[in-house]
C-alpha positions as CSV (number, residue, x, y, z in Angstrom):
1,X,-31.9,-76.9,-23.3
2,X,-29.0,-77.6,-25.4
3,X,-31.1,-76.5,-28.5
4,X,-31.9,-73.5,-27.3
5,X,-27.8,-72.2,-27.8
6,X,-27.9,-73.9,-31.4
7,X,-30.9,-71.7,-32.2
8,X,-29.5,-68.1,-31.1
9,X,-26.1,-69.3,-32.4
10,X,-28.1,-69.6,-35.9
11,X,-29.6,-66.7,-35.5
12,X,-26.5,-65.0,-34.3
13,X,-25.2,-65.9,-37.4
14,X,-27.7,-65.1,-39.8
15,X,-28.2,-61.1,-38.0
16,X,-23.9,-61.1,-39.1
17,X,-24.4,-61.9,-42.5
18,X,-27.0,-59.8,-43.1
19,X,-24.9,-57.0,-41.6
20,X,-22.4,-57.8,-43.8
21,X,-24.5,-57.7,-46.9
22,X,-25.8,-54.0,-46.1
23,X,-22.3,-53.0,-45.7
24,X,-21.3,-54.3,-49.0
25,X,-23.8,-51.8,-50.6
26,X,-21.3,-48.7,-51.8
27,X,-24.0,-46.3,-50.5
28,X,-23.8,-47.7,-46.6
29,X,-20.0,-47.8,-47.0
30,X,-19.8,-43.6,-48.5
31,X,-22.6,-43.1,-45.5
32,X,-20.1,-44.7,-42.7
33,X,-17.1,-42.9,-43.6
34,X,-19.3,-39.3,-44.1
35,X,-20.5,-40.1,-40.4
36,X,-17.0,-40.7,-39.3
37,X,-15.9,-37.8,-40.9
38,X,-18.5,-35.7,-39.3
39,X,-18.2,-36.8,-36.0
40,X,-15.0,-36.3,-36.1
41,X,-15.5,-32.8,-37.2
42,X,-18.0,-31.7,-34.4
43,X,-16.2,-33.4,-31.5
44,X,-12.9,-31.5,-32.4
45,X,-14.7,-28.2,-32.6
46,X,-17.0,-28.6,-29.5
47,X,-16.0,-27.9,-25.5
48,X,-15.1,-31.6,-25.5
49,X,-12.3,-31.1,-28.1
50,X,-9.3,-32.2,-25.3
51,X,-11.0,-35.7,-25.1
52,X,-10.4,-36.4,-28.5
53,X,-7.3,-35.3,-28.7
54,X,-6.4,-38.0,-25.9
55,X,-8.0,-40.1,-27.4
56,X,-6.8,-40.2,-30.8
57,X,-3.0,-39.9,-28.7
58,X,-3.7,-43.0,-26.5
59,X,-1.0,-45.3,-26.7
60,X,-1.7,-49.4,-27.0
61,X,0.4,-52.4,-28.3
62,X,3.5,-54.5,-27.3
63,X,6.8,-52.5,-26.9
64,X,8.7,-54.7,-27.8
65,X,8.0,-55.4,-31.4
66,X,7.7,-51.6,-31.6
67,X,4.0,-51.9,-32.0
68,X,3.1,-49.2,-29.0
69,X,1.4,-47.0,-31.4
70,X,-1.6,-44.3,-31.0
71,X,-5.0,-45.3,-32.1
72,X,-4.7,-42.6,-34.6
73,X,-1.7,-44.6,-36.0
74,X,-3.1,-48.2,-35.6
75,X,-5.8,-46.4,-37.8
76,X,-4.0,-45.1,-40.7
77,X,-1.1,-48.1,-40.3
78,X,-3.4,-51.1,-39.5
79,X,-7.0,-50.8,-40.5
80,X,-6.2,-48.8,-43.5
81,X,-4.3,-52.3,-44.4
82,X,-7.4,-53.4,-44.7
83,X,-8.9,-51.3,-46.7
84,X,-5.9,-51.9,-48.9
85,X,-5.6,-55.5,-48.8
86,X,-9.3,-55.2,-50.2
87,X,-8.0,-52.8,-53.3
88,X,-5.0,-54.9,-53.8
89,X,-7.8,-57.8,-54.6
90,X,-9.9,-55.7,-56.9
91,X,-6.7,-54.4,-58.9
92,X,-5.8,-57.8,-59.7
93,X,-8.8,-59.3,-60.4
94,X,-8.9,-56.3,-62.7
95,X,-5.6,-57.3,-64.3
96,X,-6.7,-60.6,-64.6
97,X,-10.3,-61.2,-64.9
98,X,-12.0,-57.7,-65.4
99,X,-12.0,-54.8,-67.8
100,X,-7.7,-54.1,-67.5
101,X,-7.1,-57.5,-69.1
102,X,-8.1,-55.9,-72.4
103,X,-5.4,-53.1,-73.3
104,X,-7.6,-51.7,-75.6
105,X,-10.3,-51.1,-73.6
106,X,-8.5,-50.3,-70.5
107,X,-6.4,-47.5,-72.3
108,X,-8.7,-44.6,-71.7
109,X,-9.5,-44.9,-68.5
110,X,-5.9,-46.0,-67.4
111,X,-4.8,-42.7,-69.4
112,X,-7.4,-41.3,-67.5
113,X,-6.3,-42.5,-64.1
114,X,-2.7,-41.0,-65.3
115,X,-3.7,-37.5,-66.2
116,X,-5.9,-37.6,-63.2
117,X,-2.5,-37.9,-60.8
118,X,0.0,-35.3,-63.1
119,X,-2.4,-32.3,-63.0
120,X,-3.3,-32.0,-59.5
121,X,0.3,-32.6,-58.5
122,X,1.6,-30.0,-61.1
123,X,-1.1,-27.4,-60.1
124,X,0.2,-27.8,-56.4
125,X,3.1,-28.0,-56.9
126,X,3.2,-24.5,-59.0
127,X,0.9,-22.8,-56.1
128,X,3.8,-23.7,-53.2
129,X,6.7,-23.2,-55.6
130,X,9.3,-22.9,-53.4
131,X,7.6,-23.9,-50.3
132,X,5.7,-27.0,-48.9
133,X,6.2,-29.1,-51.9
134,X,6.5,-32.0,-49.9
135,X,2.5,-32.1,-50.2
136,X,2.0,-32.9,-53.9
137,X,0.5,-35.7,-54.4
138,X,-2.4,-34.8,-51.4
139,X,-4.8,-34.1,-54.4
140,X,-3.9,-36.8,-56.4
141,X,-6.3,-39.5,-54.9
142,X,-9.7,-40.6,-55.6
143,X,-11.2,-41.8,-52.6
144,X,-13.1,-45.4,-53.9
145,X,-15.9,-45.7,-51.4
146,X,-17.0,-41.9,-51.4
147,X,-16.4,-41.6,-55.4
148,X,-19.1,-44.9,-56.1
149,X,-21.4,-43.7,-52.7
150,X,-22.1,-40.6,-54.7
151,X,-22.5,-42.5,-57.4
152,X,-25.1,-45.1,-56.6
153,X,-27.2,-42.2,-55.3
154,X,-27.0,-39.6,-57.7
155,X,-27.3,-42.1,-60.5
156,X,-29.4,-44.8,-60.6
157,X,-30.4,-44.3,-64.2
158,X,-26.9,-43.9,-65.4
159,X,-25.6,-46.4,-67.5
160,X,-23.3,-49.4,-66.5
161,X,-20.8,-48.3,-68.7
162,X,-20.2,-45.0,-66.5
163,X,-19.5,-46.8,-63.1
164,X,-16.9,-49.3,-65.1
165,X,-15.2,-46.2,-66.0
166,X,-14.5,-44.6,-62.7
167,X,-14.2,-48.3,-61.0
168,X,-11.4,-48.5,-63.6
169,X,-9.9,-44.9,-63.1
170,X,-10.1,-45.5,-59.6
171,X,-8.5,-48.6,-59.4
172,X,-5.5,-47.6,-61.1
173,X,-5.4,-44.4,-59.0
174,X,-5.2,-46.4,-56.1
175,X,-2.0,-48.1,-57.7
176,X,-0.5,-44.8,-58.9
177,X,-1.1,-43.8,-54.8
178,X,0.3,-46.9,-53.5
179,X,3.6,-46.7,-55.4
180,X,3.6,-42.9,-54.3
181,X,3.6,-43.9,-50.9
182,X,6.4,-46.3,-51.2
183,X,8.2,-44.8,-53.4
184,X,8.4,-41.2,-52.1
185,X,7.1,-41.4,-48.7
186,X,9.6,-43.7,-47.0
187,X,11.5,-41.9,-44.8
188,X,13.9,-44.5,-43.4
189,X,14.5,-47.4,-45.2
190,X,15.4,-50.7,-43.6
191,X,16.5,-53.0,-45.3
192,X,16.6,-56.6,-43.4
193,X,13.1,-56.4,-41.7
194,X,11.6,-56.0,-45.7
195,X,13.6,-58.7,-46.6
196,X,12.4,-60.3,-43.6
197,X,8.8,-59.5,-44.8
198,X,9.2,-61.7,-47.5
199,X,8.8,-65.1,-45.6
200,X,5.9,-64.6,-43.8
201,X,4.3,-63.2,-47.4
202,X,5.5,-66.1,-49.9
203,X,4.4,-68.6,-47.0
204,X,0.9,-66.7,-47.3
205,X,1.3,-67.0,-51.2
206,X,2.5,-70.5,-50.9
207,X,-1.2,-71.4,-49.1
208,X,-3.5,-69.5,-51.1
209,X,-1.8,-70.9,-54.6
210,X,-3.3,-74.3,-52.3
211,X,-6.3,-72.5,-52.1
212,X,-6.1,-72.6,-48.3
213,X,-9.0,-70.8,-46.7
214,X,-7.9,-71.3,-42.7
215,X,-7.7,-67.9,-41.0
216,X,-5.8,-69.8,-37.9
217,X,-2.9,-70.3,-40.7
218,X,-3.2,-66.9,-43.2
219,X,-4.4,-64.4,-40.1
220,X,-0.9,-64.5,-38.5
221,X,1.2,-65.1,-41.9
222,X,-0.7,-61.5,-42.7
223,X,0.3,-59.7,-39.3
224,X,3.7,-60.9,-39.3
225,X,3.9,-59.5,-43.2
226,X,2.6,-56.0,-42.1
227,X,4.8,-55.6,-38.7
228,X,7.9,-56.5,-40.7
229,X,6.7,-53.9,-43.4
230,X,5.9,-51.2,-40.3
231,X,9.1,-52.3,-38.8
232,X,10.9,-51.3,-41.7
233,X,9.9,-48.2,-42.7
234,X,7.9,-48.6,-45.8
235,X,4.0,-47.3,-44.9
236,X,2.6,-50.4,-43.4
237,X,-0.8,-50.6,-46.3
238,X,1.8,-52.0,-49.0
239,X,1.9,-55.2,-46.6
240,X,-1.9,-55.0,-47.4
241,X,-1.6,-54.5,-50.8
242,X,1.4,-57.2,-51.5
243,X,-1.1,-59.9,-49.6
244,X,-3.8,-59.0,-52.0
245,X,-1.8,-59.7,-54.7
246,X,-0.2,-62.8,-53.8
247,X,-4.0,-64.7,-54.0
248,X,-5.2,-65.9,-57.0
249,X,-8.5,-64.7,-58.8
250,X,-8.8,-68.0,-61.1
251,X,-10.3,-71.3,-59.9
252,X,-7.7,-74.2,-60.3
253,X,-8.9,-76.6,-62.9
254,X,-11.1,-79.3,-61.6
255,X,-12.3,-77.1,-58.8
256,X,-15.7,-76.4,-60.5
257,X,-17.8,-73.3,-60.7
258,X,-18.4,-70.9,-58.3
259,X,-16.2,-67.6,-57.3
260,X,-11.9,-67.9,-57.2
261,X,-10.2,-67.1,-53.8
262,X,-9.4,-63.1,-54.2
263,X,-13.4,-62.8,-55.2
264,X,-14.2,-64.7,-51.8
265,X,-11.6,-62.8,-49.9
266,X,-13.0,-59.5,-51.6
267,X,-16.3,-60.6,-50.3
268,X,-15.8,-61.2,-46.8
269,X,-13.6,-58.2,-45.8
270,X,-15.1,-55.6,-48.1
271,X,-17.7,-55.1,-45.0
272,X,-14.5,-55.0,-42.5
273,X,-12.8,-52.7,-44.9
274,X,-16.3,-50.2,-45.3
275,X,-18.1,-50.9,-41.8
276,X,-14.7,-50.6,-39.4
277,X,-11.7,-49.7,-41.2
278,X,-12.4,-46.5,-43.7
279,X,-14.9,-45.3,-41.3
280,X,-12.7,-45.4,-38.1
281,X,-9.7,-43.9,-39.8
282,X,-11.8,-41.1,-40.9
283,X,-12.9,-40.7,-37.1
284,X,-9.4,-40.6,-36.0
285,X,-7.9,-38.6,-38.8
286,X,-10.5,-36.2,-39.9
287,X,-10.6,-33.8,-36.5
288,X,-9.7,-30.6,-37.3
289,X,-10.5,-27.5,-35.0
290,X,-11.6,-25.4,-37.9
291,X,-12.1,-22.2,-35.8
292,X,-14.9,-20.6,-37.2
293,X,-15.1,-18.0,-40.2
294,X,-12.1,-16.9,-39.3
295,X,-9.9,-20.1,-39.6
296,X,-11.7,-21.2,-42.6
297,X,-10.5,-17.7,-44.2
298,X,-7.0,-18.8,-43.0
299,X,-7.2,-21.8,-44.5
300,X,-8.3,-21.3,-47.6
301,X,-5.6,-18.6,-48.2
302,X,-3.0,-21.2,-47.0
303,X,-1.0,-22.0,-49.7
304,X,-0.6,-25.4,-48.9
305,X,-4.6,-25.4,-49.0
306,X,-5.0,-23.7,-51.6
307,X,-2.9,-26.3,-53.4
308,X,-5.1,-29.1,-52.2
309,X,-8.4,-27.7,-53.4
310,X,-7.1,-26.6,-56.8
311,X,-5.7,-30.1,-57.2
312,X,-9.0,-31.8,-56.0
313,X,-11.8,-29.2,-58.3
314,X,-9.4,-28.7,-61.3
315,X,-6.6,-30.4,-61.4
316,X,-8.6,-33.7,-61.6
317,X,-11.3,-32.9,-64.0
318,X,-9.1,-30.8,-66.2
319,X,-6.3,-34.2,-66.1
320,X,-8.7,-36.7,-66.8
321,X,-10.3,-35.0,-69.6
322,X,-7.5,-33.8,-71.7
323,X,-5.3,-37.4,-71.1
324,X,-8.7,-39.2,-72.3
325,X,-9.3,-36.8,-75.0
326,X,-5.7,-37.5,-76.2
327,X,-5.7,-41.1,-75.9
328,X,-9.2,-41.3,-78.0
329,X,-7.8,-39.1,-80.4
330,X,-4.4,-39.9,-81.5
331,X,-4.3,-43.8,-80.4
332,X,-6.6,-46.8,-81.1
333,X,-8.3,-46.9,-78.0
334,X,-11.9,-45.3,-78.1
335,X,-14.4,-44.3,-75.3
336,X,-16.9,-46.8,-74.9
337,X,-19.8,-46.3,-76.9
338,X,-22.3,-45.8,-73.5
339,X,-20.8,-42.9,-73.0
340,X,-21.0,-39.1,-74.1
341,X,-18.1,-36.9,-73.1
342,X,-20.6,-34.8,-71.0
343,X,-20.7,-38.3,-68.7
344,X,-16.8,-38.4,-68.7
345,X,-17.1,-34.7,-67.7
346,X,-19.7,-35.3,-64.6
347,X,-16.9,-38.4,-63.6
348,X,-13.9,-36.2,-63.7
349,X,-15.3,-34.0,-61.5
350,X,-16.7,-36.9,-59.3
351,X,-12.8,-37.8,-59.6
352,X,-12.1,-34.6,-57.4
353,X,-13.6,-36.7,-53.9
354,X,-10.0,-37.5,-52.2
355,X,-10.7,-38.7,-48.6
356,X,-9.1,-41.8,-47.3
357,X,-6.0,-41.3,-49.1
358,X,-5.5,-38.3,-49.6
359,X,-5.9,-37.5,-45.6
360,X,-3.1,-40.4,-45.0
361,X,-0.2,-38.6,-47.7
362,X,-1.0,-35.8,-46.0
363,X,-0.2,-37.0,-42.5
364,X,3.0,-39.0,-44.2
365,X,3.6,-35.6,-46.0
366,X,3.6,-33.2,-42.6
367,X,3.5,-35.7,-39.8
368,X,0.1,-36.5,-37.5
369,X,-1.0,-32.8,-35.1
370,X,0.8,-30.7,-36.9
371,X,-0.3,-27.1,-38.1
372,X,0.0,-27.7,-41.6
373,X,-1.7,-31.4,-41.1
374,X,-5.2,-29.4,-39.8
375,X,-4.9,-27.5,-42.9
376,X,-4.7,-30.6,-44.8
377,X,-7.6,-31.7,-43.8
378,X,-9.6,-28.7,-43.8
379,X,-8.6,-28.2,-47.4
380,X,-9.6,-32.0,-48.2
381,X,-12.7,-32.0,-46.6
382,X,-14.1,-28.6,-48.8
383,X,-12.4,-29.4,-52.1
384,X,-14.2,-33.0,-51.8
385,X,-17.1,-31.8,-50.9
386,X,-17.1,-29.1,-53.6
387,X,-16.0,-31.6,-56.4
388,X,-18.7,-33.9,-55.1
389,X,-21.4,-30.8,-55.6
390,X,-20.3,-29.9,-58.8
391,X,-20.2,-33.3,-60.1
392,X,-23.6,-34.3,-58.6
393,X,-25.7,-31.3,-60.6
394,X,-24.1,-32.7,-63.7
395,X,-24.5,-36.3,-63.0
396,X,-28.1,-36.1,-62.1
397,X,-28.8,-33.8,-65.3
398,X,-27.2,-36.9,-66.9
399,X,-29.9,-39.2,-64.9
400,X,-33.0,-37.4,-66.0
401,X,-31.9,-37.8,-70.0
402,X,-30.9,-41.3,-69.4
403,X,-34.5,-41.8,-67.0
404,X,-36.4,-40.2,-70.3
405,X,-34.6,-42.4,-72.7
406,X,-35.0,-45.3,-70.9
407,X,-38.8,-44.9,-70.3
408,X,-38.9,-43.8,-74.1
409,X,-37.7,-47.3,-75.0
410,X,-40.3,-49.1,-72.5
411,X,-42.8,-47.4,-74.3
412,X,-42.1,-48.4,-77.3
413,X,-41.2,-51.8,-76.5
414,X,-44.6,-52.0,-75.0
415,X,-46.5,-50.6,-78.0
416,X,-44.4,-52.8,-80.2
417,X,-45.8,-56.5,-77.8
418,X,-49.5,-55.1,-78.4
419,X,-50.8,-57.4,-81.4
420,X,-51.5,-55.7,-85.1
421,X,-55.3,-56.1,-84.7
422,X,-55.1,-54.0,-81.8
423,X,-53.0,-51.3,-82.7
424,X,-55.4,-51.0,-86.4
């Protein structure tokens, strides 16, 4: 009898980690958070509309640590953490391990990333001159998951070279929006509980230089990091990034092969971050009663949304193109040799699909329920989902010439294995 637990335990087991190698796929992660989004979307716009509403308002977590938040803001406060703890680990095994450590080669696509941020802030902020500039850096953001979703489906053809160059423009987007956020979206500074934050985060960092692995001892070193952070007034998804850079992505000497900490960390929570944490927040952030043809003509002559989707459908292509054209040109640095401007074109466009963080600036920007908050999101949702469309007709263009010159090359590989005698 006692077997029979030790069996469905195994089993049990072996159903989770095959879960959490579907979720790892970028495609299953970009499909989660679309079917957040658009469930979020229909409920908010259907007779049911006042459930979520309460929902999204309902109140859980200890008052006396201050912690009695909404589920909307345990979503864009905690799980989004998450999802930043996870880009914290990719940024620095970026810097240390992957395609930043070279300056040379990293210089396009970190110009790139830069030009990709000015623009779309500039354009908004010249379309609400003199009103709700507090919004300009909404269109700044690529949104990671959707960006390589798209991606993976549009281009499976497409060379390697292509993803590496919007992993690495995206990458250093997400830094660019992280020290946005702290740096112009803290409201109310406080000084001793981020000071305070600082124990609880080198004790974490003082582990995982030990290459400590125990959750029972990092789990509540991480929580007490991000309630400090919440506590004092910084956006709570620093904590996440801080912890993420704190662990190491090199193996200490003598260790042997296999992958360093922030690569197994990366791998266990990526499917936390893409199967719970990006999809939820987009649940509980992403429900907007649109009100029909006539609120969607509202919105899009909204200033505020019109700044947003200008940001998102030019500002990043037109950004990302002229900073990398100027870096190629008048610097060292040159555009990898897999790709053809025409490919950096079909990126910066793909550039133009801001979701997860662009939806959270725009709450920090205008506050959670408010009117200009559904616009927001209205304007986010259609200037994604037009950058995505415009960038998928020229990425799968891109496809078929790559297909064609790929199966040109099998063919003559194959011709050139078949022996003299038989080719005579």
């Amino acid at each position: 009898m006692s077997a029979v637990p030790r069996v469905l335990g195994r089993g049990s087991w072996a159903e989770a980690r095959r879960i959490a190698d579907v979720l790892r796929k970028e495609t299953i992660g970009g499909a989660l958070l679309l079917v957040g989004t658009l469930i979020a979307l229909i409920w908010a716009n259907s007779p049911w509309a006042h459930h979520y509403t309460t929902m999204t308002a309902f109140t859980v977590g200890p008052h006396a640590l201050h912690l009695d938040l909404s589920l909307a803001t345990w979503a864009a406060d905690g799980l989004l953490a998450i999802f930043f703890f996870v880009a914290g680990l990719e940024l620095k095994r970026e810097f240390v391990a992957g395609d930043l450590r070279d300056p040379r080669r990293a210089a396009v696509p970190v110009a790139a990333a830069v030009g990709g941020v000015l623009v779309p802030a500039l354009l908004y902020t010249l379309t609400n001159w003199g009103g709700a500039v507090e919004g300009w850096a909404i269109p700044t953001a690529t949104d990671i998951a959707f960006a390589l979703a798209v991606l993976a489906v549009v281009g499976r053809s497409l060379p390697t070279a292509m993803r590496t160059f919007l992993l690495t423009l995206a990458v250093v987007d997400d830094l660019l929006a992280i020290v946005i956020i702290a740096v112009f979206y803290t409201a109310h500074l406080s000084i001793l509980p981020l000071l305070a934050a600082m124990v609880p985060l080198g004790l974490f960092a003082a582990l995982v230089q030990r290459r400590v692995r125990s959750w029972w001892l990092l789990l509540p070193l991480a929580f007490a990091t991000w309630a400090l952070v919440h506590a004092s007034g910084v956006h709570a998804t620093v904590a996440g990034v801080l912890l993420g850079f704190v662990v190491p992505v090199l193996r200490s000497q003598g260790s042997g092969t296999g992958p360093g900490l922030a690569e197994h960390f990366e791998h266990r929570f990526r499917p936390i971050s893409a199967g719970v944490a990006v999809p939820v927040f987009a649940l509980m952030s992403a429900g907007v009663a649109i009100g029909g043809p006539a609120g969607l003509r509202a919105v899009v002559t909204d200033p505020i949304a019109v700044g947003i989707m200008l940001g998102l459908i030019l500002g990043k292509p037109i950004g990302i193109l002229l900073a990398t054209w100027l870096t190629a040109r008048f610097t060292r640095a040159e555009l990898d040799t897999g790709l053809a401007w025409i490919d950096v074109a079909g990126l910066a466009l793909l550039s133009g699909v801001g979701f997860t963080v662009s939806l959270l600036i725009g709450e920090l920007a205008f506050g959670t329920g408010s009117g200009a908050d559904d616009r927001v999101k209205v304007a986010v949702l259609l200037g994604s989902l037009i950058a995505a469309g415009l960038a998928a007709v020229v990425l799968r263009a891109r496809n078929r010439t790559y297909r064609r010159l790929h199966d040109a090359e099998q063919v003559d590989r194959d011709h050139d294995d078949i022996p003299d005698v038989y080719q005579s």
